[in-house]
N, C-alpha and C positions, 0 to 999 in steps of 0.2 A: 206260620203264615196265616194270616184273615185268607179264607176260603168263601166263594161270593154263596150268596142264597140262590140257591137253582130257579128258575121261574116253573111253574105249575105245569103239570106234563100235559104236552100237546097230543092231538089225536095221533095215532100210531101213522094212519094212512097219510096224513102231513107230512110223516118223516120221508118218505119217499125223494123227495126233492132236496135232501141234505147233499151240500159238497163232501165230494170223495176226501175220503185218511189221505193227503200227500203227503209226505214229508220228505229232506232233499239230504243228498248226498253220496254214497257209496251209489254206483249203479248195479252192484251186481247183488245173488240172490239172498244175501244172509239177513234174514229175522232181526237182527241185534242190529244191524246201521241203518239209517233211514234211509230209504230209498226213494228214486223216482218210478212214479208211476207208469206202469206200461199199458200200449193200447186196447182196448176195451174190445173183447171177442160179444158178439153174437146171441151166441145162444149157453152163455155161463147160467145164468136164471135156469132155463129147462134142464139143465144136465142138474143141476143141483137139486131142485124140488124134484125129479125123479127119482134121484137117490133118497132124499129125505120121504117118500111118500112110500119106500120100501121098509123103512122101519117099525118092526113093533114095539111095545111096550117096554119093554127090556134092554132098547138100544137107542145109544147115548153118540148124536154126531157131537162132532169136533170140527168148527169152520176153521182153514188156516189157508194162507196163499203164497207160502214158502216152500220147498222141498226139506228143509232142515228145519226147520219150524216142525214140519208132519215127522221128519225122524226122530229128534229127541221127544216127541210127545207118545210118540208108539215107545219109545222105550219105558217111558213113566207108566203106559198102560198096559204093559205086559203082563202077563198072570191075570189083568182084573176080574175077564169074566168068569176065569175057575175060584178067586177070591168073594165074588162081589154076586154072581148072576145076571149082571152086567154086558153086555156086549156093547164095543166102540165102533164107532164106523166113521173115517175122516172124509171133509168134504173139502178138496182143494181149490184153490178160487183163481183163474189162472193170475192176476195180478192182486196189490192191495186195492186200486181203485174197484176194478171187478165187483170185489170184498165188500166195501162200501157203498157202493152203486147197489148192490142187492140185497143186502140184510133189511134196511129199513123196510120195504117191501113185503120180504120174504115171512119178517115178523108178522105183519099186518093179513099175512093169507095161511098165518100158520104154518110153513115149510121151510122156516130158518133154523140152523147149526142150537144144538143145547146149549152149546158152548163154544168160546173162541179164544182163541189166542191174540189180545190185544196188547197194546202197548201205549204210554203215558203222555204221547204228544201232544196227539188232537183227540182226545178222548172223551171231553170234556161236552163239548156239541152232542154228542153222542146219549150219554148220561142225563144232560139239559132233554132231551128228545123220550126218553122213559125207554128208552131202549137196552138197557142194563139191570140187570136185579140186584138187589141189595142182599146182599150174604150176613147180615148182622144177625139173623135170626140164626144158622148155621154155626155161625162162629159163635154165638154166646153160648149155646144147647153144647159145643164141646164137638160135634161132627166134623167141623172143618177146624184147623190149629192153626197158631200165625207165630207159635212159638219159634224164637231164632231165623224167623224171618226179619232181613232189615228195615230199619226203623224208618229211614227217609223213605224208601221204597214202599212201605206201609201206607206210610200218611198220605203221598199222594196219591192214593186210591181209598182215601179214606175222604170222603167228600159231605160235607153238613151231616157229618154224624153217622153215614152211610158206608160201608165197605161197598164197593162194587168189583173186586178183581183181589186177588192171593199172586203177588207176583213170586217168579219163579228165577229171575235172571236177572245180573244186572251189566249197565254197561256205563261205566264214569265218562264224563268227556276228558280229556286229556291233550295233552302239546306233544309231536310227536316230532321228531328230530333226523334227518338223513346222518345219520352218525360217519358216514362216508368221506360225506360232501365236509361235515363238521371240521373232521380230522384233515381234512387235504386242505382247507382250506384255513388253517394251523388258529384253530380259536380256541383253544388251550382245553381245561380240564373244568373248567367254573361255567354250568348247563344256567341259563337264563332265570330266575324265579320272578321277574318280573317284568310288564313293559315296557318300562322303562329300560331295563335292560335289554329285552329283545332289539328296542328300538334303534340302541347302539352297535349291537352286530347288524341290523338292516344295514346301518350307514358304510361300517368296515367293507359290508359283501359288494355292495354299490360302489364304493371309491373302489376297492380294490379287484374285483370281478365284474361290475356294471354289468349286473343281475341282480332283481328283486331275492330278498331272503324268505320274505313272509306268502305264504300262501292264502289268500282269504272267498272261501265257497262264500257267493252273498247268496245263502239261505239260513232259513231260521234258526237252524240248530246249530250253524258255528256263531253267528250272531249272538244269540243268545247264551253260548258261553262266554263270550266278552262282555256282553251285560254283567253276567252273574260276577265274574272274576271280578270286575272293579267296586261291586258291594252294590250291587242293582238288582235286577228281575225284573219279572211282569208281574208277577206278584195277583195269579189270577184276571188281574184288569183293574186293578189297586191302585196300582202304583208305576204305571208307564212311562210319564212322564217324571220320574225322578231322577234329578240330579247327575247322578252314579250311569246311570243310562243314556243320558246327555252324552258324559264325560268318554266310554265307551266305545259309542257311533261316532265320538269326533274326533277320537283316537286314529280309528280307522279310515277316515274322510281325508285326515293329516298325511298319513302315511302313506296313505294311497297315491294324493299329490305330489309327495314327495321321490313315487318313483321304489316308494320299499316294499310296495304290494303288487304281488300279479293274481288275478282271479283264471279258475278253470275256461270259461269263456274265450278270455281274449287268447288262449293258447288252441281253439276247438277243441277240447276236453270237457268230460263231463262231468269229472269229482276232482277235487282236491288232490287225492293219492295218484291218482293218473299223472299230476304236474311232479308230485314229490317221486314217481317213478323214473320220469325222462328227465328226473332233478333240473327242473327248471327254478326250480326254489328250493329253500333249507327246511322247511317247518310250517306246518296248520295244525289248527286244531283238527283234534280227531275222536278216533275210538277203536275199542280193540279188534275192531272189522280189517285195520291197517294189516293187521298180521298174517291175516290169512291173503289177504291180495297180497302184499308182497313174497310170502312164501309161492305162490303162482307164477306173478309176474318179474318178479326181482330177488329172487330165491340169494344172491350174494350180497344184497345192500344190506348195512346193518340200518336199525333202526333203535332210538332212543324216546324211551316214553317217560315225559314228565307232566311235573301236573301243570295246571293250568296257569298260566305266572297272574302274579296279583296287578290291580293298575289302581291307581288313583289309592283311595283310603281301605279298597277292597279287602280281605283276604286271600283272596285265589280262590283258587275252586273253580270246576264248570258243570256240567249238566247229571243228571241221575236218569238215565235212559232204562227203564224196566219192563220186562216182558213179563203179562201176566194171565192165569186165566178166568174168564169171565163167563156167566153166566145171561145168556140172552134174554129179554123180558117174558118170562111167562112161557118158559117151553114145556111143552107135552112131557116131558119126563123129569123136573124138578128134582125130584128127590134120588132119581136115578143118577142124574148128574153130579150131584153132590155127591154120590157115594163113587161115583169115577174121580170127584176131586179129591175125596176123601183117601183115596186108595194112590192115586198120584202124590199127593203131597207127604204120604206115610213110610215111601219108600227111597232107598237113593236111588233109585235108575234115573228118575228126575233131574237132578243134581249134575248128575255124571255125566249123562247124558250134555247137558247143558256146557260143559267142560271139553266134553268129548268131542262135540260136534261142531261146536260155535264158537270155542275157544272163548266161551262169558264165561263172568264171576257167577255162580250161582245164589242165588237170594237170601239161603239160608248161611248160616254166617259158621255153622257146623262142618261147611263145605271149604271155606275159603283156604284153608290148609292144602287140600285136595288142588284146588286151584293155582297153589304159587310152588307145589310139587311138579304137577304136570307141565305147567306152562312158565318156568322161570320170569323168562324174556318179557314176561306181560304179570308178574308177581309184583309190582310198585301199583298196578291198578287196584287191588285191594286196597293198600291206604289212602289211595284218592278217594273212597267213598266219604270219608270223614267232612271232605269241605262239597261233597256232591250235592246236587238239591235239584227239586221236579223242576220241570219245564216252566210250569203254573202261568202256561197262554190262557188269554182271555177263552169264555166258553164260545167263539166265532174266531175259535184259534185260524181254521186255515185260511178265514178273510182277512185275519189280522197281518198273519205269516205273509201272504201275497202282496199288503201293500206295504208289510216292512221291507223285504226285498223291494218292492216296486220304489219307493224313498229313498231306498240305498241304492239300487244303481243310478237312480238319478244322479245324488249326489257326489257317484265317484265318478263316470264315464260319460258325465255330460260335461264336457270344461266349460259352461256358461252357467253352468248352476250354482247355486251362492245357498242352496241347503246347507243347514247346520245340525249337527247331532242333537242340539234341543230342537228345533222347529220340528224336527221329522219324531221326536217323542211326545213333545206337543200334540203334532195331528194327528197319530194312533190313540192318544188319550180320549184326545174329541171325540174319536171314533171308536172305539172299541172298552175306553174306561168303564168302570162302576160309579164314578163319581156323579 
């Protein structure tokens, strides 16, 4: 993929004013699904520079704002400071907005995290802003490896030439199926591999149950798997308005008139899995997050994970969701931090960790054995990385994000709107393209 040319980095104190990381989906607390933002405490700023302004020379924070996010990274840091002389210290952020809200800042007066645990959505604004280090220098000198880490996962943290982040985790998008509902509702042995196909059990569920089959979260990340699966993207801000991307959103415009889509909304729900738990629908796109909510909340439904079905001229395939860690612009311990990555990424507690905790693929591909041992049930997500690929939103990803939902529900829950899947890629072109 063309990766756009970054624009010249702005003053640090600028960054202040960046819209928060959102990203939508699972509401609850796991690192690996995108989450919605929770509300914004107080005084996160002061508890944090206080901790950071306790550290000396020798000690390497870690910003994260998940509780599983801080435990598989404390297990990757185990031993470091008897290894390294190193001491870790994590700074937890009580949400991602929090997170976001403060780093820019934080950077700018000196009292922000060495390092963080990011992820590949909206990363991109971030990066544009200078607030990420370039690790090229690290990984070419041999101190930091990327050996048998995956390739897609690589690249999209590999930006005009610049590494900014060593991911650690991975999470495919995928099509995830009430195996339950499947079977009761006698639709044989042959799983959907494409829209076209899905389209036709929508219709069966509806004549014959008069219930939507398809579940569709209108945010960006299942979106955006429709994109990709029909042979689209965003392509950076490339290529928005193409065709495949048209073809996609009017996929789901159709179907949705038709009565074969229910969104989490119109049911007061606030994820997709929530619908597919009171089985109010068969099937959304998802990600390996499904598994641990339903072992919670739905511990006897079985569940069916496939890959993404193909539409139009597509292949299939949907999203490449990767966790990774990142080095903040210019922290007071550089070379300390690198040897906290160096010492995390050299050992398996990382890995395992990552399996253990999250039930993710982990990144290194030395691992993935370990991953379809442990976690059967969720062992077909390893070969959906093959057709997986980044996000690659525009670098004004969450402005883009908010008015591509804000175009989609127009065009599904307004019945006087005459929006069409190209108009509404059209006008994020206009807006948000490189062209």
């Amino acid at each position: 993929m063309k990766k756009p040319i970054l624009k010249k980095v702005m003053a640090l104190s600028m960054a202040a004013t960046m819209l928060c990381l959102t990203a939508c989906g699972n509401a609850g607390t796991q690192s690996e699904a995108p989450v919605e933002s929770a509300e914004k405490t107080s005084d996160t700023t002061a508890v944090v520079e206080a901790k950071q302004g306790e550290s000396d020379g020798e000690t390497v924070t870690i910003g994260v704002w998940a509780e599983d996010e801080q435990k598989r990274l404390e297990a990757a840091v185990d031993g470091v400071e008897a290894a390294t002389g190193v001491k870790v210290e994590f700074i937890q952020y009580p949400s991602d907005s929090d997170f976001w809200d403060n780093i820019p800042a934080q950077i700018a007066a000196g009292t922000a995290p060495d390092l963080i645990s990011c992820t590949n959505e909206h990363y991109l604004q971030y990066i544009d802003q200078g607030l990420f280090e370039s690790l090229n220098e690290y990984i070419d000198s041999g101190v930091l490896s990327t050996e048998n880490i995956n390739e897609v996962a690589m690249n999209a943290w590999n930006i005009d030439g610049n590494v900014y982040g060593i991911p650690y985790a991975l999470n495919p998008g995928i099509f995830v199926v009430n195996n339950d509902m499947w079977n009761e509702f006698g639709l044989g042995d042959a799983y959907p591999t494409t829209w076209d196909e899905v389209l036709d059990i929508c219709k069966k569920v509806k004549e014959e149950h008069n219930m939507p089959a398809l579940c569709l979260n209108v945010q960006e990340y299942h979106l955006t798997n429709y994109a990709l699966s029909f042979g689209g993207g965003w392509d950076y801000g490339n290529n928005i308005d193409a065709p495949e991307n048209a073809q996609a959103l009017q996929f789901l415009i159709d179907a949705y008139k038709e009565g074969y889509i229910i969104t989490p909304t119109e049911l007061g729900l606030s994820w997709d899995g929530a619908v597919l738990v009171q089985q109010s629908a068969l099937f959304s796109t998802a990600g390996a997050w499904y598994q641990l909510t339903f072992e919670t909340e739905a511990p006897d439904v079985e569940l069916k994970y496939l890959a993404v079905p193909k539409g139009g001229n597509g292949n299939g395939g949907g999203t490449m969701h990767t966790a990774a860690l990142v080095a903040l612009k210019n922290p007071k311990h550089l070379d300390a931090a690198m040897k906290v990555m160096q010492f995390a990424f050299g050992n398996e507690n990382l890995y395992k960790a990552t399996v253990e905790v999250t039930s993710v693929i982990p990144a290194n591909s030395e691992y993935f054995d370990l991953y379809r041992e442990q976690l059967p049930d969720l062992a077909p997500l390893v070969d959906y990385l093959e057709t997986s690929q980044p996000f690659a939103y525009p670098t004004q990803s969450k402005k883009f994000a908010d008015r591509l939902i804000s175009l989609m529900q127009e065009a599904l829950m307004n019945e006087e709107s005459t929006l069409t899947g190209q108009e509404i890629v059209t006008q994020l072109a206009e807006e948000f393209g490189n062209k």
